[in-house]
C-alpha positions in Angstrom: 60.4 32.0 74.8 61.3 32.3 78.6 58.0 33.7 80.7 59.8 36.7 81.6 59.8 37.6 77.7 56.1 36.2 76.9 54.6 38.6 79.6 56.8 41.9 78.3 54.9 40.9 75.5 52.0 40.5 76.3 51.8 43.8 78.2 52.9 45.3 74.9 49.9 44.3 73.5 48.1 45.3 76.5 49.4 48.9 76.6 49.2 49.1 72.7 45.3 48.2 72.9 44.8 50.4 75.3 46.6 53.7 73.3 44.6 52.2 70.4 41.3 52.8 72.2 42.5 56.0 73.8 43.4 57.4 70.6 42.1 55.3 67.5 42.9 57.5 64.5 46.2 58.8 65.6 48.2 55.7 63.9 48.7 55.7 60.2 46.2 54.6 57.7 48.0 51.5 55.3 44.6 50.5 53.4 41.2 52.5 52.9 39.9 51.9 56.7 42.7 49.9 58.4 45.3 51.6 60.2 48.6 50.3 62.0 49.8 50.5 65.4 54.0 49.0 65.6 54.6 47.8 68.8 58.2 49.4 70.5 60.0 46.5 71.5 58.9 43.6 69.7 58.5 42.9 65.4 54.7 43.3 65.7 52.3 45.5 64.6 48.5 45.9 65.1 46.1 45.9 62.4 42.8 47.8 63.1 40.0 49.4 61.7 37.4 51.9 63.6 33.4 51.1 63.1 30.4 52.9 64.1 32.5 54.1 67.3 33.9 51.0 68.0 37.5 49.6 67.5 37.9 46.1 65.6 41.6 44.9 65.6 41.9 42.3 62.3 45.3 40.9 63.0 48.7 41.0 65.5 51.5 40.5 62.8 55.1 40.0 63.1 56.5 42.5 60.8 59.0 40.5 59.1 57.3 37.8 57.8 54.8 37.0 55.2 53.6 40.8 54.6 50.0 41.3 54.3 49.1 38.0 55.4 46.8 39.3 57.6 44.9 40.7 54.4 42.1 38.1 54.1 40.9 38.9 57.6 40.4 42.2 56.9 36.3 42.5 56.1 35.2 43.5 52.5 34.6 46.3 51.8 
């Protein structure tokens, strides 16, 4: 990956972070307290659940590969 690509994504996640925390429940719930933020311009999405006022993200997955990988990070529940 060329530098010019790593930080455009990089400030993707950035900028998606930042909405997240802006505007936690606005994204789409996928389980009981996750939600999912897609990133625009790269395969990625952003896992995340909202706690006592606070925004915990579980996992940055690329959205083609091993679905739900990202499942046994998630706290039980």
């Amino acid at each position: 990956m060329d530098a010019h690509l790593a930080s455009a994504f990089v400030g993707g996640i950035e900028r998606a972070v930042s909405e997240i925390v802006k505007h936690p429940r606005i994204w789409r719930k996928v389980d009981e307290d996750i939600r999912l933020y897609l990133l625009m311009r790269f395969p990625y999405g952003i896992y995340y659940l909202i706690e006592d006022g606070h925004v915990y993200i579980v996992a940055v997955a690329h959205m083609r590969r091993n679905p739900g990988y990202w499942l046994g990070r998630a706290p039980k529940r």
